[in-house]
C-alpha positions in Angstrom: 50.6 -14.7 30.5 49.7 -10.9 30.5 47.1 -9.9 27.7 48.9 -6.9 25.4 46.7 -3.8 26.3 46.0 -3.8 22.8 43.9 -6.8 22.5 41.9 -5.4 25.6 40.9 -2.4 23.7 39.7 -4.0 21.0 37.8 -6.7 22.9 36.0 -3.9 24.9 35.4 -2.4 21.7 33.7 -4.9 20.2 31.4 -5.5 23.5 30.3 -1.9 23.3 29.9 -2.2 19.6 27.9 -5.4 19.8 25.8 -3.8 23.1 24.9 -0.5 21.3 24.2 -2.4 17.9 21.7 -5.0 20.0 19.7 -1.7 21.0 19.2 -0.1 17.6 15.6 -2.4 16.6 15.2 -0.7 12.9 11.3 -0.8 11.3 12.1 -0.7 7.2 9.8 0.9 4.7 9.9 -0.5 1.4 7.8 1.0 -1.7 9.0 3.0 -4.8 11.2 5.9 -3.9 12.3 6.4 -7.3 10.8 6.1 -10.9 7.3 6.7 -12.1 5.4 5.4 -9.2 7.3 7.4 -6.3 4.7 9.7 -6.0 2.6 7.1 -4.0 5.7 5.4 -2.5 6.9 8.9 -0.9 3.6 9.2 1.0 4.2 5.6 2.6 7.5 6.2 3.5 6.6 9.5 5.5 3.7 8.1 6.9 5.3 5.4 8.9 8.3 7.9 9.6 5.7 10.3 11.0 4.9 7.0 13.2 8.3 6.2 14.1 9.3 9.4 14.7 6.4 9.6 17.4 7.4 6.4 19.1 11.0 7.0 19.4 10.7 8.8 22.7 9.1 5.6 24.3 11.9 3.4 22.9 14.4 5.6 24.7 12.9 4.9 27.6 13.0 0.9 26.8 16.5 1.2 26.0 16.1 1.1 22.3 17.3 3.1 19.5 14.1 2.6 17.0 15.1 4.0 13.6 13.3 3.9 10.2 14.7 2.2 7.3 13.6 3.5 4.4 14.1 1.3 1.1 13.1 1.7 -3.1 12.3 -1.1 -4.7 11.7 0.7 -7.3 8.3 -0.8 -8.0 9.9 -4.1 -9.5 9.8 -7.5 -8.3 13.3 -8.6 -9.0 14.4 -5.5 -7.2 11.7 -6.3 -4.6 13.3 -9.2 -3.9 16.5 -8.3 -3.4 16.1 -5.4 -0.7 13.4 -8.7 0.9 17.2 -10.0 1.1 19.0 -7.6 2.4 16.4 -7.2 5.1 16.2 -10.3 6.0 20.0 -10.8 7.0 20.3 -7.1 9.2 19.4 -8.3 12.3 18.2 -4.3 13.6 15.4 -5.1 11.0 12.3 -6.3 13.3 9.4 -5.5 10.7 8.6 -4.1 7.0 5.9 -1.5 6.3 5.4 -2.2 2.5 5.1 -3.0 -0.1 3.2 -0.5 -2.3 2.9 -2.9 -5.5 1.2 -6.3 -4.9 3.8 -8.0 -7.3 6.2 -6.9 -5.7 5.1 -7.7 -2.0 4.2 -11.8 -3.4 8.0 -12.6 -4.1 9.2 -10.1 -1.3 7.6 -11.6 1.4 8.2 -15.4 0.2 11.8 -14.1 1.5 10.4 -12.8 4.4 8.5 -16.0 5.6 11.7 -17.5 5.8 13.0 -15.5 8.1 9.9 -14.8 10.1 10.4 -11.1 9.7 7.0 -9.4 10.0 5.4 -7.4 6.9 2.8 -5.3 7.7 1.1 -3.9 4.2 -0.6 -0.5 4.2 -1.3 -1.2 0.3 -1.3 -4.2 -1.2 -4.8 -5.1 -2.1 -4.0 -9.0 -4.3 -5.8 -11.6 -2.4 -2.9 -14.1 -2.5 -0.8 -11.8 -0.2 -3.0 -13.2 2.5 -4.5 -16.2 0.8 -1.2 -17.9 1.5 -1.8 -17.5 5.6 1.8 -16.8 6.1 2.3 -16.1 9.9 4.4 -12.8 9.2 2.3 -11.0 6.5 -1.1 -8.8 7.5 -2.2 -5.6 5.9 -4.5 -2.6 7.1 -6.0 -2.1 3.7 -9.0 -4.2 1.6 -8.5 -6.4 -1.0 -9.1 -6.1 -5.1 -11.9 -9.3 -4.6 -13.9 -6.8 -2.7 -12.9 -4.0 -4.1 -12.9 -4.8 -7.9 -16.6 -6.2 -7.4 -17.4 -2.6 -5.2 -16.3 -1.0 -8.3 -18.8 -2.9 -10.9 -21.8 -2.7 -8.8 -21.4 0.8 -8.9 -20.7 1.2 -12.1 -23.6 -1.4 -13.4 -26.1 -0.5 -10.8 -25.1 3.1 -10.7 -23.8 4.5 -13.4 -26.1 2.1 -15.7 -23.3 1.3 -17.8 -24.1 -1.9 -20.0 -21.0 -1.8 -22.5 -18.1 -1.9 -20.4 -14.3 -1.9 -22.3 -11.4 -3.0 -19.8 -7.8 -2.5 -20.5 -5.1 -4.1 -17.2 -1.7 -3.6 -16.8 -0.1 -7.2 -16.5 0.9 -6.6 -13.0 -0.7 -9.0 -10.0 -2.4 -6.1 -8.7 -3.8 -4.5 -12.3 -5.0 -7.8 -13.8 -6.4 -9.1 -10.5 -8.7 -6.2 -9.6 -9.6 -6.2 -13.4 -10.7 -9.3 -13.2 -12.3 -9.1 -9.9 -14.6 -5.8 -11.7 -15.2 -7.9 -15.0 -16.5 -11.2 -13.0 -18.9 -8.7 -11.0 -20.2 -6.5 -13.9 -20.9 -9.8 -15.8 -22.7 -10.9 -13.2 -24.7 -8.0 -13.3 -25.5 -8.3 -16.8 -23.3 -5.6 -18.0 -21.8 -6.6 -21.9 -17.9 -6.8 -21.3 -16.9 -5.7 -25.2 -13.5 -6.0 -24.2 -10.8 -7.0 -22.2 -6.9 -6.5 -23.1 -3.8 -6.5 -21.2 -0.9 -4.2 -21.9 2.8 -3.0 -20.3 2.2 0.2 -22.7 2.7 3.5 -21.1 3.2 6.4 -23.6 1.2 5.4 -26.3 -2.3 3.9 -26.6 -3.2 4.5 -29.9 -4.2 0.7 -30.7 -6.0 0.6 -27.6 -7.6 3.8 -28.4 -9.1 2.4 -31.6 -10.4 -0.7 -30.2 -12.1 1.6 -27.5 -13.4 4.2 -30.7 -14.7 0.7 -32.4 -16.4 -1.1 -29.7 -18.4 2.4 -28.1 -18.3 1.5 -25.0 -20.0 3.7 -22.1 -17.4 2.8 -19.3 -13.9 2.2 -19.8 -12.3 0.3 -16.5 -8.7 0.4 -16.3 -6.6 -1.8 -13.5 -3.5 -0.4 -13.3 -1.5 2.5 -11.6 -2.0 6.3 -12.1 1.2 6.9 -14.7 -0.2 4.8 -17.1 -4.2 5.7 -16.4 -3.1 9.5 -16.6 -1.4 9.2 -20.2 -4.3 6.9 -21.2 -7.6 8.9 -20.5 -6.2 11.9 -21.7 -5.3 10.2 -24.9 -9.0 8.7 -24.9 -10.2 12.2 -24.9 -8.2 13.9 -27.3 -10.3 11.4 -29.7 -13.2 12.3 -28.4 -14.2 9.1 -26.4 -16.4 11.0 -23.8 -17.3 6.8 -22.1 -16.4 7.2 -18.2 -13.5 6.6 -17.5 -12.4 4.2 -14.0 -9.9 2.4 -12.0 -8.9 1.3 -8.7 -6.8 3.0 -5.9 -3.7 3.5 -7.9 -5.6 6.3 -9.5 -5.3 8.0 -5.5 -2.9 10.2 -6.5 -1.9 14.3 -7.8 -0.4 12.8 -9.9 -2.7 11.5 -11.7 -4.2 14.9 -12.1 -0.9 16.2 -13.3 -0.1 14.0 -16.2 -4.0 13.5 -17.5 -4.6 17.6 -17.2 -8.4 18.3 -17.9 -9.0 14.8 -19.0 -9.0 13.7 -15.4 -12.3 15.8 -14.4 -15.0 13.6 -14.1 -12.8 10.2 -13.4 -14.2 7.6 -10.6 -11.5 5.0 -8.8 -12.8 2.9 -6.0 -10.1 3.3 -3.3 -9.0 1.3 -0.4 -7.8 4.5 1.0 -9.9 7.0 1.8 -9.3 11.1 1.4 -8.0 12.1 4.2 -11.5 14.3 5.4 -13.3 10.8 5.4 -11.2 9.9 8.9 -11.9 12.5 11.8 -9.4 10.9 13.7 -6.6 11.9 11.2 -7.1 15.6 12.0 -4.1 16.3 13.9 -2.0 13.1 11.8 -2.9 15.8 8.8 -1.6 19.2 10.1 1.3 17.8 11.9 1.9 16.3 8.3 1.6 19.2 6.1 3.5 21.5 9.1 6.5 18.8 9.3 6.8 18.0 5.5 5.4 21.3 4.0 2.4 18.6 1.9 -0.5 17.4 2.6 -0.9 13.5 3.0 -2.0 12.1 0.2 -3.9 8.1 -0.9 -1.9 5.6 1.8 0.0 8.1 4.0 -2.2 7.6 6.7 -2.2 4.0 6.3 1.6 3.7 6.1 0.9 5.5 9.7 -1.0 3.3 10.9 0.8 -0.1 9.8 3.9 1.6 11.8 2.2 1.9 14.5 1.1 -1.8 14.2 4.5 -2.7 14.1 5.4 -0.4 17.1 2.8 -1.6 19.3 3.9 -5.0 19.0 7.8 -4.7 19.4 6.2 -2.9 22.6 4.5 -5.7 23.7 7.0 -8.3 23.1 9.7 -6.2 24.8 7.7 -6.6 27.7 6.5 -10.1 27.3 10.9 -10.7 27.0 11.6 -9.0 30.3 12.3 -5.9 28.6 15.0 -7.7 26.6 15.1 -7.7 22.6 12.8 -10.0 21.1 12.7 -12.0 18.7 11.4 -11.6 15.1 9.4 -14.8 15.5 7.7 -13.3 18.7 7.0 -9.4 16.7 4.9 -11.7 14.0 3.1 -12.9 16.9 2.6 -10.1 18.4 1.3 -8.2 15.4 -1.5 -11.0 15.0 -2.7 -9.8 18.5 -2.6 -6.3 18.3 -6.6 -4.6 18.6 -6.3 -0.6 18.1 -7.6 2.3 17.0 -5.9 3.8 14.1 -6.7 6.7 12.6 -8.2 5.0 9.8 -10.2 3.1 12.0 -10.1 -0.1 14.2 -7.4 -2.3 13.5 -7.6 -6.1 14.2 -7.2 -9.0 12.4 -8.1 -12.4 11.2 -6.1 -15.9 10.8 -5.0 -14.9 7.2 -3.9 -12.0 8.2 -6.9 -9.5 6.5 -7.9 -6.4 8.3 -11.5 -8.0 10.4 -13.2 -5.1 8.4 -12.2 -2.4 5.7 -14.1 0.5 3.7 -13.7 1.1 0.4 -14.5 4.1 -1.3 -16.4 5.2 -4.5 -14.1 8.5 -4.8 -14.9 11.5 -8.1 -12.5 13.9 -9.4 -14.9 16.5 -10.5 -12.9 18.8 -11.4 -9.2 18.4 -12.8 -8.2 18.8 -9.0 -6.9 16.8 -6.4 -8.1 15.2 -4.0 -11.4 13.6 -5.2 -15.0 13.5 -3.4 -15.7 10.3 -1.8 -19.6 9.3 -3.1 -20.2 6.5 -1.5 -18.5 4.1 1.2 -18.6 0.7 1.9 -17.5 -1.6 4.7 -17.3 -4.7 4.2 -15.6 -8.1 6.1 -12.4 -10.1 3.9 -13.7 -13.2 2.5 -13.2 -16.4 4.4 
């Protein structure tokens, strides 16, 4: 029986569709590309394209079609979650650079796990994203039980401050590195006077009061640089001169933008470093400011070098399949094994997953100007 040309077509078709499909290996990015934190989620979206963008060439030559894949999840678990779906059931998709929000990344990569798609996080400093030793998940930045206690010895052994008033978003990453800075500083004798949570982020007036009432000489905030902005300048419009500080979601212009004057003479500890604290990022820098007319700012450089993580391991398990696609199983694998030097520094890791060793930076706006002078680093091992 003779096959109708027709069919023929459309069976060759779908070969060459299903060939040329099988060669496109896609690296998402996933961090807030829209809302009030997508002035941090930009930079780690260009970061890892600069990366991919670099690698593509080599690919070629592989046979691959390596593409980005940027996605927003729009800083919000729920929505987290559902692009951690999405991902998981396109089969180009052979590793995540993200999340930026530690909330977000917990449920995200619970989806992820299940799939055994890799995650490599350029940002998200919670302790349980690696506490949980899933095979898939590693990041290239610290973590809020270092850096949270970095931030109170400073503060307590540097800054002598002895009545300390903290205020935390609610978020996994806010509250944890709150905590983490109020175990420390108690440790150290410092007198927490107090310790509040809140979602607020226009107006602080209660909080402002308790601050006026309880004179403290440090106020510590864990949360991100929208709500620390509108916060500190409302501190000082009532005259509370106490220092103000926070963690690495402070690592932004932004910041600077919405507090105005108020945001000279504010200290964040930072995971991230400026970008003049990594000689190796030179060149990253001006090919980054010539390609997207900016300069890199907080985890742009480490959104670079997560990609590149994630490249060099889809490089060595193409090679270790023959040259053939591999599998996503094999990338996680492969990630656990890569040893390089990034241009943040040398990247390897441990059985959790944890960078073997991370700075964190003591950083000082002071002026109302971005970016800040880094005071003081530390490098320090993950805990065990």
């Amino acid at each position: 029986m003779r096959i109708p040309s027709i069919i023929i077509t459309l069976l060759l078709a779908l070969t060459f569709t299903t060939r040329a499909d099988n060669q496109v290996i896609r690296i998402a990015t996933c961090c807030p590309l829209s809302g009030a934190q997508a002035g941090l989620g930009e930079y780690i979206k260009l970061g890892a394209q600069m990366a991919v963008e670099g690698a593509q060439p080599r690919f070629a030559e592989l046979g691959f079609n390596l593409q980005l894949f940027p996605q927003d999840d729009q800083a919000t678990p729920d929505v987290g979650v559902a692009v951690a779906n999405r991902l998981v059931n396109d089969a180009s998709v052979l590793g995540v650079v993200g999340h930026f929000n530690s909330g977000v990344a917990i449920p995200a990569s619970e989806v992820y796990k299940d799939y055994h798609l890799a995650m490599v996080s350029p940002a998200n400093t919670n302790p349980k994203v690696t506490d949980r030793r899933y095979a898939n998940v590693s990041r290239i930045c610290g973590r809020d039980d270092v850096q949270g206690p970095v931030g109170a010895e400073f503060a307590v052994n540097e800054l002598k401050a002895q009545r300390i008033f903290i205020v935390q978003d609610k978020t996994a990453y806010g509250q944890g590195v709150a905590e983490a800075f109020r175990d420390k500083a108690k440790a150290l004798g410092a007198n927490i006077v107090g310790f509040t949570g809140t979602e607020e982020k226009s107006n602080f007036s209660t909080i402002v009061r308790l601050i006026q009432v309880h004179k403290p000489d440090l106020v510590y905030l864990g949360g991100i640089y929208d709500q620390a902005g509108v916060l500190v300048k409302q501190m000082r419009e009532k005259g509370i001169e106490a220092v103000f500080m926070g963690p690495d979601a402070f690592d932004s212009s932004e910041f600077v933008k919405i507090a105005q004057d108020a945001s000279a003479g504010t200290i964040y500890t930072t995971v991230a470093g400026p970008i003049d604290q990594f000689p190796a990022a030179k060149d990253f820098a001006s090919n980054f400011e010539a390609q997207f007319h900016r300069a890199p700012e907080s985890f742009a450089p480490y959104a670079y070098d997560a990609a590149n993580v994630v490249i060099a391991a889809l490089e060595a398990a193409i090679r270790a399949n023959n040259g053939a696609r591999p599998s996503r199983q094999a990338v996680c694998t492969a990630i656990r094994a890569v040893t390089m030097d990034g241009i943040t520094g040398k990247i390897a890791f441990d059985a959790k997953g944890d960078r073997l060793t991370s700075d964190y930076y003591i950083v000082k706006l002071e002026t109302a100007s971005y970016p800040g002078k880094a005071i003081k680093v530390i490098s320090s091992a993950p805990p065990q």
